[in-house]
C-alpha positions as CSV (number, residue, x, y, z in Angstrom):
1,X,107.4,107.0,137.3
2,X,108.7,103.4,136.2
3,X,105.6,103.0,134.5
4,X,105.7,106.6,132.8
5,X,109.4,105.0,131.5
6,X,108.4,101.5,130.3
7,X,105.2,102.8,128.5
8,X,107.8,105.7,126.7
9,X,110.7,103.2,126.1
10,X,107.7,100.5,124.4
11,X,106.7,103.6,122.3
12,X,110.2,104.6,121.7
13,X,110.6,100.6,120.0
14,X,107.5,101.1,118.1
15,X,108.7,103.9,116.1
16,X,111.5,102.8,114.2
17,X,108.8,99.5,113.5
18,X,106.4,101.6,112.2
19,X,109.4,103.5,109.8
20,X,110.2,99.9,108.3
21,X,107.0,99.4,107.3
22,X,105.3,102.9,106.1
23,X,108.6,104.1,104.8
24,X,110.0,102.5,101.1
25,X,113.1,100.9,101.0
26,X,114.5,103.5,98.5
27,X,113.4,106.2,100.4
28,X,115.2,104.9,104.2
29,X,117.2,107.7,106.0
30,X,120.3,105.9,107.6
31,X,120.5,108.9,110.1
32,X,117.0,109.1,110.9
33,X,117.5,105.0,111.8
34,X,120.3,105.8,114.4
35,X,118.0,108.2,115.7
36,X,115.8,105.8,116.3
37,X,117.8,103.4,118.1
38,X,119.4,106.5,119.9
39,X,116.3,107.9,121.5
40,X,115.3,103.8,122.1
41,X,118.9,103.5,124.3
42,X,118.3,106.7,125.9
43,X,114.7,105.8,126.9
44,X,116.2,102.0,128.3
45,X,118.8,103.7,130.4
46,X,116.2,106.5,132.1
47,X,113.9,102.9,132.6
48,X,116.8,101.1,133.9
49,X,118.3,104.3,136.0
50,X,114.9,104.4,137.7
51,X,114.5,100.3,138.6
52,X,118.1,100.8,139.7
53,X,118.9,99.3,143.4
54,X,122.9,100.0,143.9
55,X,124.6,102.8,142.9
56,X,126.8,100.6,140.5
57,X,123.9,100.0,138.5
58,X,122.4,103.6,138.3
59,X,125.8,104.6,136.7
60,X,126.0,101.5,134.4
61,X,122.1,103.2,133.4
62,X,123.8,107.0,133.2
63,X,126.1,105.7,130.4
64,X,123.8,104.1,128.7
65,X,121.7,107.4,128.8
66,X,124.7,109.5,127.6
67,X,125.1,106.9,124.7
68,X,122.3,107.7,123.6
69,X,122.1,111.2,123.8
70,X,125.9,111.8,122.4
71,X,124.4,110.3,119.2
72,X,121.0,112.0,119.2
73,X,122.6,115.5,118.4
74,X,124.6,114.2,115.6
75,X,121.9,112.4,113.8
76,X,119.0,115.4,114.3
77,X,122.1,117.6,112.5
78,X,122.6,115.3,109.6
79,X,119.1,115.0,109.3
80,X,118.5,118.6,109.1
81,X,121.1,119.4,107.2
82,X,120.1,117.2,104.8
83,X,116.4,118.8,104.7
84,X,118.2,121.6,104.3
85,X,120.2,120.9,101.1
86,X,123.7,120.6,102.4
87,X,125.6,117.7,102.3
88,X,129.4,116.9,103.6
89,X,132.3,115.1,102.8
90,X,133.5,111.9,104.4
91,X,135.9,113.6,106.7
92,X,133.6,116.0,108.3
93,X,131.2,113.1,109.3
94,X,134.2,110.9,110.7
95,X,135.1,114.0,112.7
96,X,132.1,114.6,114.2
97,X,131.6,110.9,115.2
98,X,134.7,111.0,116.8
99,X,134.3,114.1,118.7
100,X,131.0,112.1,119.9
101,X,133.4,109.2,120.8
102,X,135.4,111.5,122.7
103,X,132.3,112.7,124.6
104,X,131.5,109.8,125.3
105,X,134.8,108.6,126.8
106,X,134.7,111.3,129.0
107,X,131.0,110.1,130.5
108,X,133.0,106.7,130.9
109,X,135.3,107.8,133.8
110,X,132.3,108.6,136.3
111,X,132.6,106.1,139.1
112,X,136.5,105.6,138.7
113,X,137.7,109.4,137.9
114,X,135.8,112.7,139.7
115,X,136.5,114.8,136.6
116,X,132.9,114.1,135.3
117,X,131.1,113.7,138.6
118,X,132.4,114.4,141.8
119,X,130.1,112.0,143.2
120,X,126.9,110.7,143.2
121,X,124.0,109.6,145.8
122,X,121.2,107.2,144.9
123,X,117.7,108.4,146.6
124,X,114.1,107.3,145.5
125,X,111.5,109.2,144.4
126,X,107.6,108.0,144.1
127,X,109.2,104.3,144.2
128,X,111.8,105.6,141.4
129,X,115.9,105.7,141.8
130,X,117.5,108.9,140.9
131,X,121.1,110.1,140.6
132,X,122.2,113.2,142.5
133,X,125.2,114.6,141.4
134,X,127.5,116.7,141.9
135,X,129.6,117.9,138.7
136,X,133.3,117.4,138.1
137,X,135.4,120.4,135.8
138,X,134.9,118.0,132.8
139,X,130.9,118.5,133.0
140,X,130.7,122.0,131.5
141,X,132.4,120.1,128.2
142,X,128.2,118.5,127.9
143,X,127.0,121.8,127.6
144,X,129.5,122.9,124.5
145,X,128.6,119.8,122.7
146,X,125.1,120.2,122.7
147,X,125.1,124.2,122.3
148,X,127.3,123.7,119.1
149,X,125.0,121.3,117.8
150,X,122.1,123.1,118.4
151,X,123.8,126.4,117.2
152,X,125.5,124.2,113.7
153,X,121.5,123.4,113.6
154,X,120.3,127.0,113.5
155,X,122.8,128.4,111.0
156,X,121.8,125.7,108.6
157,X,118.4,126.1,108.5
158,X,118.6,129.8,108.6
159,X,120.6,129.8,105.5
160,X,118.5,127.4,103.7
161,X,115.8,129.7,104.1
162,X,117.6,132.4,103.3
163,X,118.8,130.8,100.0
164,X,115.2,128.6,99.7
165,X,118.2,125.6,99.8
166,X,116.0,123.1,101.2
167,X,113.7,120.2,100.0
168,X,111.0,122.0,101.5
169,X,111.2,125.3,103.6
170,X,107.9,124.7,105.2
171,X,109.8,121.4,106.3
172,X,112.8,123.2,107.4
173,X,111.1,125.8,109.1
174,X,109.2,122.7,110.9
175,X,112.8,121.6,111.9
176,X,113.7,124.2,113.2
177,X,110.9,124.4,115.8
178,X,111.7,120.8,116.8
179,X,115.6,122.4,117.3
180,X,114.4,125.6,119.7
181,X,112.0,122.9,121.3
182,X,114.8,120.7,122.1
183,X,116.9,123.4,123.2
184,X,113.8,125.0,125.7
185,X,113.9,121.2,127.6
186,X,117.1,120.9,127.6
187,X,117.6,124.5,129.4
188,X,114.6,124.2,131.7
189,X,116.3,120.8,132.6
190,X,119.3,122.3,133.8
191,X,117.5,125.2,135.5
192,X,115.0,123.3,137.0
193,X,115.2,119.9,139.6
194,X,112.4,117.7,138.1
195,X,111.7,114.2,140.1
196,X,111.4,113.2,136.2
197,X,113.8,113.1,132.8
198,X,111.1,115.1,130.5
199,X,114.0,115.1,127.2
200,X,112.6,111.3,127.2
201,X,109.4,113.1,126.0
202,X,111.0,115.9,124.0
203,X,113.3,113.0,122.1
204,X,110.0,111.1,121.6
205,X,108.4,114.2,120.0
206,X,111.2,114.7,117.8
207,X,111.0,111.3,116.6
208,X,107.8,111.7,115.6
209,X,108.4,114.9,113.9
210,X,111.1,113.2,111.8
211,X,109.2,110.3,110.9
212,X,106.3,112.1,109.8
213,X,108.6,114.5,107.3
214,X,110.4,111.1,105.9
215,X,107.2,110.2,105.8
216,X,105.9,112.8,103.8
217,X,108.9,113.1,101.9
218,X,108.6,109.6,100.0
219,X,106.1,110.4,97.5
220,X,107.0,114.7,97.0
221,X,109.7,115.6,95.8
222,X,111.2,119.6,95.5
223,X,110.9,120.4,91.9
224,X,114.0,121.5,91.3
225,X,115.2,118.0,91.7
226,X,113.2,116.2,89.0
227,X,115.2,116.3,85.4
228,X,113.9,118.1,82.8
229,X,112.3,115.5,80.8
230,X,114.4,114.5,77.5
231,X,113.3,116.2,74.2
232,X,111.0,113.5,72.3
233,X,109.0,112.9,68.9
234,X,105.3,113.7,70.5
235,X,102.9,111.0,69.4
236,X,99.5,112.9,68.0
237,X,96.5,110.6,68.8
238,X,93.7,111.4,66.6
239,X,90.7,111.0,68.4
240,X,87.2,112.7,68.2
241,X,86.8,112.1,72.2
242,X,88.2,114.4,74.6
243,X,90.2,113.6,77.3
244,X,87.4,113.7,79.8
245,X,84.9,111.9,78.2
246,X,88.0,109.4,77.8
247,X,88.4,109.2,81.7
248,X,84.8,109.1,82.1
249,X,83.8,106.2,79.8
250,X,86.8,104.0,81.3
251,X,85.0,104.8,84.8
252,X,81.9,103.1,83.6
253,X,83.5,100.5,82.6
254,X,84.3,99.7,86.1
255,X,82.7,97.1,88.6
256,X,80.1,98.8,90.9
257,X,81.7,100.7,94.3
258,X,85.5,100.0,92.8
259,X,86.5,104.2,92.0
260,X,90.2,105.8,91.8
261,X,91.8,107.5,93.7
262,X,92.6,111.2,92.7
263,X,96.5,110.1,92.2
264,X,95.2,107.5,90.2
265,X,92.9,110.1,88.1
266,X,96.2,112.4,88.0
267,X,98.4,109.3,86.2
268,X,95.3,108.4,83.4
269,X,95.0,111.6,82.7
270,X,98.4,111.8,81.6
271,X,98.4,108.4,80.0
272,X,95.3,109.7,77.8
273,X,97.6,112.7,77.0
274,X,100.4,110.5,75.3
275,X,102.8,111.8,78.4
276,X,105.8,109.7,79.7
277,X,106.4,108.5,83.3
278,X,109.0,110.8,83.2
279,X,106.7,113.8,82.0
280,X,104.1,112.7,83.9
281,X,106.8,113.1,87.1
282,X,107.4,116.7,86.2
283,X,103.4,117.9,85.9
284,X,102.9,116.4,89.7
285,X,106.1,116.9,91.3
286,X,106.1,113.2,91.9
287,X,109.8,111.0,91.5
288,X,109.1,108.5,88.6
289,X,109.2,105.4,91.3
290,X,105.9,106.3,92.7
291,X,104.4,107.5,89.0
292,X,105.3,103.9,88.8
293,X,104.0,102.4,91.8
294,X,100.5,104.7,91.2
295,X,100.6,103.8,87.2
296,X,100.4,99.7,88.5
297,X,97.7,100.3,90.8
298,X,96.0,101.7,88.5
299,X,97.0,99.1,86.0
300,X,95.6,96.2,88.1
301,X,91.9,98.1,89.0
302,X,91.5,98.5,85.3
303,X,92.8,95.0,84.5
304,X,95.1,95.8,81.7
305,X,99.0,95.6,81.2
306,X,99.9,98.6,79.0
307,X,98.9,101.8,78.1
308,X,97.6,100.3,74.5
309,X,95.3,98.0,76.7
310,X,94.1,101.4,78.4
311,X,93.1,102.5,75.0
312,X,91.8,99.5,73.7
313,X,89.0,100.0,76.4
314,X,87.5,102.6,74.2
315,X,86.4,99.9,71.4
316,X,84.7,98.0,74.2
């Protein structure tokens, strides 16, 4: 079982490595980044609960467990909510960290207080330590914490898709699975005596839920969110070639095996149409950075700087 925990903590590091590097700058969800490094502390204290030879140490690696998962609640709520459409002010966000700080404090007193934990035995299993505890009157105060978050987590994405709120209600309603998943492991946890922590899985699988929304998220954007492009003087471009006889003989013009991607073919198009970035944004449902970003891809496979260079190809 150490080795099941050392090869989920590794992939648990991974993660929010990959997220700096696939995910833009602009587009980086502070929450989902404390996620990361939640589920990453979580997954270290299960790895260094089980490697644990003194009872000291297997409570220093239950609190740094608990760290973790006081914080992972919180940030799957902001992140939700904020798939869902709702945002909150200051206040609300300071109170809810510091009813986590609270939580937390009350994790703190096992091995000095028996209001927690009553008390604890160390015991091996399949060359693993493991905890067995026996809960204090505080404990029960765990279980509203994480039922309130995973209730607060319910009502928001219900009413999202109730009042189509949301970014995305495909992507809510994907949310909302990873919350009733969550919720399943949790319970079965607490029903059932497993010989290993399986919400180090269920956390992982969250993560990788998340990161492949934010992922998804950083090119499409809802429609509703993209202004309505300013009224402008349309420029008329006189031209006995049609648009895709246009596209096609700037294709030939290409090297052999270099082609365009269909992104690519999207943002000609509506260069060849006399559209703005901004108008261009609209048609797709794309945000005008990454009409941008696709517009000077396209810029260098053609080898031109403008969009007058672009038509300029056509007295080649």
């Amino acid at each position: 079982m150490v080795i099941a925990y050392s090869f989920i903590f590794v992939l648990s590091l991974l993660l929010p490595i990959g997220y700096y590097f696939f995910v833009r700058k602009d587009q980086k969800e502070p929450w989902l980044l404390v996620l990361f490094i939640a589920v990453c502390v979580v997954n270290l204290g299960y790895l260094l609960l089980s490697l644990s030879k003194t009872v000291e140490f297997a409570l220093f690696a239950n609190k740094i467990v608990y760290f973790g998962q006081v914080l992972v609640p919180l940030c799957m709520f902001m992140l939700i909510s904020k798939l869902s459409g709702f945002t909150y002010k200051k206040w609300v966000n300071y109170t809810l960290i510091g009813i986590g700080i609270l939580m937390f404090s009350l994790v703190l007193t096992t091995g000095h207080l028996d209001w927690y934990y009553k008390s604890v035995e160390l015991i091996y299993v399949d060359g693993a330590a493991k905890l067995v505890k026996e809960y204090g009157f505080l404990h029960p105060t765990n279980l509203i914490y994480v039922l309130g978050y995973f209730v607060a987590m319910i009502a928001v994405t219900s009413v999202s898709i109730k009042k189509n709120k949301g970014k995305s209600q495909k992507l809510v309603g994907l949310m909302l699975v990873v919350v009733f998943g969550n919720i399943g492991m949790w319970i079965v946890e607490k029903l059932i005596t497993w010989n290993f922590e399986f919400l180090s899985v269920s956390y992982l699988m969250s993560e990788l839920v998340f990161f492949f929304v934010y992922w998804m998220l950083q090119d499409y954007i809802h429609k509703n969110d993209v202004p309505v492009a300013e009224k402008r003087v349309s420029v008329i471009f006189i031209d006995s070639t049609n648009r895709a006889e246009k596209v096609k003989q700037i294709i030939s013009t290409l090297p052999n095996g270099t082609t365009l991607t269909s992104r690519q073919m999207d943002i000609l198009e509506g260069i060849l149409a006399g559209k703005s970035r901004k108008e261009i944004a609209i048609d797709l449902h794309l945000s005008e950075n990454t009409v941008k970003m696709h517009t000077t891809s396209l810029y260098k496979i053609l080898k031109v700087s403008s969009r007058e260079e672009i038509f300029e190809l056509f007295a080649k």
